[in-house]
Every structure is written in structure tokens, then in C-alpha cells.
C-alpha positions, 0 to 999 in steps of 0.5 A: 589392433582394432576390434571386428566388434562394436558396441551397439543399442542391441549389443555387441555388433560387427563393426563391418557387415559381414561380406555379401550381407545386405539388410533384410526385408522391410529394414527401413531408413533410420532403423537398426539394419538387420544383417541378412545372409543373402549374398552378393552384397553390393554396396550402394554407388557413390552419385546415388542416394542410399535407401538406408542410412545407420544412424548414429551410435545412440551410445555416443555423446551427442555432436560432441564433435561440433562444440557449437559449429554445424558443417559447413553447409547444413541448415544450422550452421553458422549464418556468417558461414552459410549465409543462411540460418534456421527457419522457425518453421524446421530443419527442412526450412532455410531462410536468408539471414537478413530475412530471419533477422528482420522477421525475428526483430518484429516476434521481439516488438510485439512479444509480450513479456511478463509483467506483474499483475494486480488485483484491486479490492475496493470494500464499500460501505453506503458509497452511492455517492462516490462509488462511480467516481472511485471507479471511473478512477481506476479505470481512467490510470495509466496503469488499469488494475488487471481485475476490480473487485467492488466488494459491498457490505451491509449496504442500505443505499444504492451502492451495487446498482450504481456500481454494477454499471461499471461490471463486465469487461473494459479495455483501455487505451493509455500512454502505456499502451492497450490494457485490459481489465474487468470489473465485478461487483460482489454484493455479500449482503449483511457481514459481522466483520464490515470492513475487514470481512470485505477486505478477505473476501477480496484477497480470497479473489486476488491472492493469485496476483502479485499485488493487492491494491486496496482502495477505499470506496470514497478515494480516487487517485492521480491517473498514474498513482497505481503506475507509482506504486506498482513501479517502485513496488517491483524495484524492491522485493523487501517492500511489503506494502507502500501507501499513496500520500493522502489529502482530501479534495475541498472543493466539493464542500459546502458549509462553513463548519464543513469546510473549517473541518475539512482544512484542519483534516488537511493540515492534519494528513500534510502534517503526518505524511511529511513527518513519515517522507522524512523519515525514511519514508517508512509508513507507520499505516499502510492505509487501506484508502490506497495503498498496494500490497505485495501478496507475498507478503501478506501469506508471509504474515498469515503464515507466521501470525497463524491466520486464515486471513491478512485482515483481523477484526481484533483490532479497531485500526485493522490497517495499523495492526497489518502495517506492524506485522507486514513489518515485523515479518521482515519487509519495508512499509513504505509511503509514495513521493509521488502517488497522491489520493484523495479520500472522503473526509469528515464533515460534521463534528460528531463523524469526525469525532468517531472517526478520531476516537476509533483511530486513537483508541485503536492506537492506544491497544497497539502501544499499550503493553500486554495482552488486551483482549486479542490483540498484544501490544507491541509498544516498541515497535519501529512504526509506533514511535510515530503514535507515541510522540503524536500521543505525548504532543496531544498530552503536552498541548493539554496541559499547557492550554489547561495549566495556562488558562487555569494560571491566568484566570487566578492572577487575575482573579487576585490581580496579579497578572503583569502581560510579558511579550515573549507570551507571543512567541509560541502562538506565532512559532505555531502559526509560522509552522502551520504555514510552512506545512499548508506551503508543502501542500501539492493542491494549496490553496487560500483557505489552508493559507488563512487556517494557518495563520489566523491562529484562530481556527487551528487553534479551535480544531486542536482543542477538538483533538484534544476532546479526542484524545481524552475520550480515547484515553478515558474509554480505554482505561475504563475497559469498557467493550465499545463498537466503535465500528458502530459508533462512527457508521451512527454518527456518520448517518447523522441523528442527535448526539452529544458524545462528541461534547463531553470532554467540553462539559467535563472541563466546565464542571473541572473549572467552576470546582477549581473556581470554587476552590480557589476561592475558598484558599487563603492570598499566602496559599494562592501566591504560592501556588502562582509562584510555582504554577507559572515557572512548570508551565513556562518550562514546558511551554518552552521545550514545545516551542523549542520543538515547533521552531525544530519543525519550522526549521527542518528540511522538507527535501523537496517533498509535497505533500 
């Protein structure tokens, strides 16, 4: 029996109207009609339009009498059904469906999805001569940082008003289409904290994008370098950061001490970026000269390192100590194949000298085990193996040169010395070696050919190291606080010094006391120390070589670098 009640939005309602009502005054079409007690209700002719019509119980579960299908007829049914389909303009629209097909094809072409965006922090330092360059680089890749930032710091040159004519708006026309971006110059004056307080200051403008590109202001890159490490970037989430592959652009140099450092600087960057393509390429530093990062990321580091920033001035490699804890909280460090950059290198002695031994020392705090200072020592992280074995070769090339010469000047001194050819293999097992890794050079040119196999300047440039790494060590172990910040901007601006001399002058002192000593031993005592010397050294000497030949060897997999 069906029930005369219905359930309704004000209640239970008559499932009919009553007879001979009819709505009341002012009832308009789309309201509730309200059942008047007017009589003679008639209802409306079948071929008029009703003034009225009840809308459908709200109670009801909508068009679930459709499932998907509109009738037959109306504007949302299906286009193959009507031939018609829903205009963007409404219900009260229809449009052909080949017209709403080609109109909705040319909304998808010009629709612009979303991309990642990136900020670009480029802290400089005294970098008038560069800062144009640097850039006019990025303004001239394939894919424009959507924001610079030139972030200049305890400047004394020429640096903001050189820079400050690139500021304001820029747009860019490139392969991968229009692109926009804007360029500011941030001027913050004297700052305690240098490069890693321009390095915050920038994040603190970028950290709503979802990159950091940081860029050194002496570095500029292959047009489609930021395109390279945005893309592979993007195709990975556990990437934290990933580096460009860095060398330095000789042709500039003048000077022939100038040009001698910069080819060893060369065959010194190729030498450590192979060593990390190969291995994984997992980057042991993210270098701040170019390297992206993802911004996540770094609030991830903050986050579970307690800072307020993702730079800290706690260690003297800032860019080492970020890599570890990139790596630590759980993402990649990677390097590029693909993305080059040429960086700033160093020309005279003493700069290139405080630059190394801010580096190793810097190095040295992070492997050293324990707390030093503010910085913990981490030495079995993964991204240090790569410092340790550096470490170990520079202590095995010192000795072997030292233990040698010394060895050599005693025979004679006794003339007990008989030459052996196998002498020459490991000289030219290095020179093999140099030449292969000037051969994966991207930009080779005659000049690293002849560092390498000349034997001479290579062998001079490691002899300079090795003054590096026994300053390093020595001002480590003494515990004595240096600014080495400092130290490398005085040397870097030029001026007398002989810090960089040291380690030469010291080893004179150590062979004219070994001189005297040896003099003052009987022949029994000076044969048998020969007769030990020689075998200790011939076996390390072979072990290096054995590694050298293993280097020589080795697959590159394509890469250049």
C-alpha cells in the first residue's frame, strides 16, 4: 500500500496535492510550493510550460539514476549520443563536439603546467672582475633560475655597481621557450660570518622555491648546465643535492708560474671528479661553486641538526660539512656527467696555498674522530672515504720522495749507490697516469698534454701538496685557532709572505741535521741502515705503483671530465 505521506526538507509532506489546491501567492519556480486551500486546482496543459516546477527531493541521492549517462537530449549528455557537448561557458551553452574538441586541444597547448622553480644565491666577494660574467651566464642558459640573488659581502671593489646593472626584470628567449626572471643585488655590507652568512642570507630569500642553485661569484657555466641538474634533479626525490663537474678556464692566464698552477689545478679537479663519476657518482662535496640544491632537503638537515640555517660557520669547509649532513639525513649527493663549470682558480703560490690548506684542514676536523671545537668528526662517514685515501696518498708520496732522496744522497755519500732500471717504472707509470686523466679532459688542450708527460711540472706541483698537507696537519695537531677564512682573502689580495715556504725550509733544516748525523756513524751503522732503508722503501714504492697501474687501467665508462 503505498503511503499518501512522503518525506520532504520541511517534513513529512502529501505525496499528492491535495484536491483543488494550488501554490500560494508568491510561490516562485524552484521553491518548496506552499498548498494553498484555494479550490478548483487545475493542473497546467501538457503543450504549456509550467510557471512552477518541484524540484528534486533534496533527500535523494543525486542522479544516481544516471550512473554517468545524462538523457538523452540534454546539454551533458554524451557527445557521441547528442552530437553536442558542454560549452565552458555553462549549461545554458552547447557547442559542436568537433568545435569543443578543437577549442579544448588549444587551452591544453598553451596550458602551462606546473614546473619546479629555482632560486639562484650567488654570494661575492671582491668579484669585480667576474661578477658580470658570472651573470650574463645565467641569464644566457637554456633554463634561467626563475629569481638571482647577488648577495655581496665585506666587499671593498666595485662589485654592487658592476652587479647592479644587471638588476630588474629579464626575459628570455631560449630553445625551451619564453622564460622570465629577475635579477637583485643585496649589498649586506660588513658580515662576521662571509661566505656562509651570504650563503643564509640567500636561503632566507629562496627557501619557498624548490631549489637552491648556489654559484660562486667567479664560476660560469655551459648554457644548458642548470637545465642538467634541474632535470636529473626532478627525476629523483632522494637526490639532495647534485654538483656540476668543475674545471678551470686557462685561457685567460697570463704568466708562466700562473699558468704552471693553473694546469696542476686542472689535472687536480679531472683527477677528483673522475674518482667520484666512478664511484656511483656519489659527490663527496657538493661545492658551492655550482651545485643545486633541493630545498626540502636542506629543512630536513636543519631540522635534525638543530640549526636556524643549512650553512654553519663551525667548520672551514662549510660545503663539505652540508654534503655529510645532506647525506646523513638520508638523501643522495650526487655529481652531474653532464653539467660543467668553470671556476676561479688560483695564480699565485701563496693563494693557491691558503686555499689548500683551508681545504685539508677543514677536511682533517671532519675525519678527525670526536668533538673539536663545534664541529664532530664523522670519520666513517660514506662521503669521507674519498678524503681518507686522498690523505693516506699524500702521506705515502712523502715519504717515498723523502725516504728516497734521503736513501740516495747516503749511498752516494758512501758510494754505494749501483742505478737499477726497474727505477723508471714508477716515474713513468705516473706519467702514463697523468696523461690518461688530461686525456678525459672535456676541454684538453696542449698544455695539460705536456704537464703530464713531462714529469717535471707534475712532479714540482706534488711537492707543493705536500707542503699543504704537512701545514695542514701541523696546524691541526697544534690546536692552535687560525682564521683561514682570513688568511686565504690576505693572500689572495697579494702582499709579502713566506708562510707558503715553510714546509721547504723545514726540510732543509731536517736534511742538513740528517747530513750531519749521518756523518758522525760509523760505515758498520751506515751499511745497515741502507740495507734496511732500501727494501721498506722498494716495498711501498711498489704497492703505490701497483695502485697507479690500477688507476691507469680502469675503466672511465665514458665519462669526461
Amino acid at each position: 500500500m503505498t503511503s499518501p505521506y512522503i518525506p520532504g526538507p520541511q517534513g513529512w509532506q502529501p505525496a499528492q496535492p491535495p484536491v483543488g489546491a494550488q501554490p500560494a501567492a508568491g510561490a516562485w519556480p524552484g521553491q518548496e510550493p506552499q498548498w494553498g486551500q484555494q479550490p478548483a486546482w487545475q493542473p497546467p496543459q501538457a503543450q504549456q510550460q509550467p510557471q512552477w516546477q518541484q524540484p528534486a527531493p533534496q533527500w535523494q541521492e543525486p542522479q544516481a539514476q544516471w550512473q554517468g549517462v545524462a538523457p538523452q537530449g540534454s546539454w551533458q549528455a554524451a557527445p557521441e549520443a547528442a552530437g553536442y557537448a558542454a560549452s565552458p561557458g555553462g549549461p545554458g551553452e552547447i557547442v559542436p563536439v568537433d568545435e569543443f574538441a578543437d577549442d579544448f586541444a588549444s587551452v591544453l597547448e598553451h596550458h602551462s603546467v606546473h614546473r619546479s622553480t629555482i632560486g639562484c644565491v650567488v654570494p661575492a666577494y671582491n668579484e669585480a672582475e667576474s661578477i658580470a660574467d658570472v651573470i650574463r651566464s645565467l641569464l644566457e642558459q637554456s633554463r634561467v633560475p626563475d629569481v638571482i640573488h647577488v648577495v655581496v659581502n665585506n666587499t671593498s671593489d666595485d662589485t654592487v655597481k658592476i652587479a647592479s646593472e644587471f638588476s630588474g626584470p629579464h626575459e628570455v628567449e631560449t630553445e625551451l621557450g619564453l622564460q622570465f626572471t629577475e635579477v637583485f643585488v643585496h649589498d649586506i655590507g660588513k658580515n662576521p660570518d662571509k661566505k656562509v652568512g651570504a650563503l643564509n642570507y640567500g636561503y632566507a630569500l629562496v627557501e619557498g622555491y624548490d631549489y637552491l642553485l648556489g654559484v660562486d661569484g667567479d664560476t660560469t657555466a655551459d648554457r644548458r648546465a642548470v637545465e642538467y641538474l634541474e632535470n636529473e634533479a626532478v627525476s629523483d626525490s632522494r637526490i639532495g643535492g647534485i654538483s656540476a663537474i668543475y674545471t678551470i678556464d686557462d685561457r685567460p692566464i697570463k704568466g708562466f708560474i700562473a699558468k704552471w698552477l693553473i694546469a696542476g689545478q686542472r689535472t687536480q679537479f679531472a683527477a677528483f671528479n673522475m674518482q667520484n663519476l666512478l664511484r656511483g657518482r656519489n659527490m663527496a662535496v657538493l661545492g658551492g661553486q655550482f651545485s643545486i640544491f633541493s630545498t626540502t632537503a636542506l629543512r630536513d638537515v636543519m631540522k635534525e641538526n638543530h640549526q636556524n640555517s643549512p650553512w654553519v660557520k663551525d667548520s672551514e669547509v662549510e660545503d663539505s660539512l652540508l654534503s655529510l649532513q645532506i647525506k646523513s639525513a638520508g638523501y643522495l649527493t650526487k655529481i652531474s656527467p653532464f653539467a660543467r663549470a668553470d671556476v676561479g682558480g688560483m695564480t699565485t703560490l701563496k693563494g693557491y696555498d691558503a686555499q689548500q690548506v683551508k681545504w685539508t684542514y677543514g677536511a682533517i676536523e671532519l675525519m678527525w674522530p670526536g668533538q673539536r671545537g663545534d664541529t664532530k668528526g664523522q670519520p666513517f662517514h660514506p662521503n669521507l672515504r674519498l678524503r681518507w685515501f686522498e690523505q693516506f696518498s699524500m702521506l705515502t708520496n712523502f715519504f717515498v720522495r723523502v725516504a728516497f732522496i734521503t736513501l740516495l744522497i747516503a749511498s752516494l755519500s758512501i758510494n754505494a749507490f749501483v742505478f737499477s732500471p726497474w727505477w723508471l717504472i714508477p716515474p713513468l707509470v705516473a706519467a702514463g697516469l697523468n696523461l690518461r686523466m688530461a686525456r678525459a679532459m672535456e676541454k684538453c688542450n696542449s698544455r695539460d698534454i705536456a704537464f703530464a708527460v713531462l714529469l717535471f711540472p707534475a712532479e714540482i706541483f706534488m711537492w707543493i701538496r705536500i707542503s699543504h698537507f704537512i701545514r695542514s696537519w701541523t696546524r691541526f695537531l697544534s690546536k692552535k685557532k687560525v682564521d683561514n677564512w682570513a688568511l686565504q682573502a690576505r693572500a689572495e689580495k697579494g702582499g709579502v709572505s713566506f708562510g707558503h715556504w715553510t714546509p721547504f725550509i723545514i726540510l732543509a733544516i731536517v736534511a742538513v741535521a740528517i747530513a750531519v748525523i749521518w756523518n758522525l756513524l760509523d760505515p758498520i751503522t751506515q751499511s745497515a741502515i741502507l740495507w734496511v732503508g732500501w727494501p721498506i722503501v722498494g716495498v711501498v714504492t711498489v704497492l703505490q705503483t701497483l695502485t697507479m697501474a690500477i688507476k691507469l687501467f680502469q675503466r672511465h665508462q665514458g665519462y669526461k671530465v
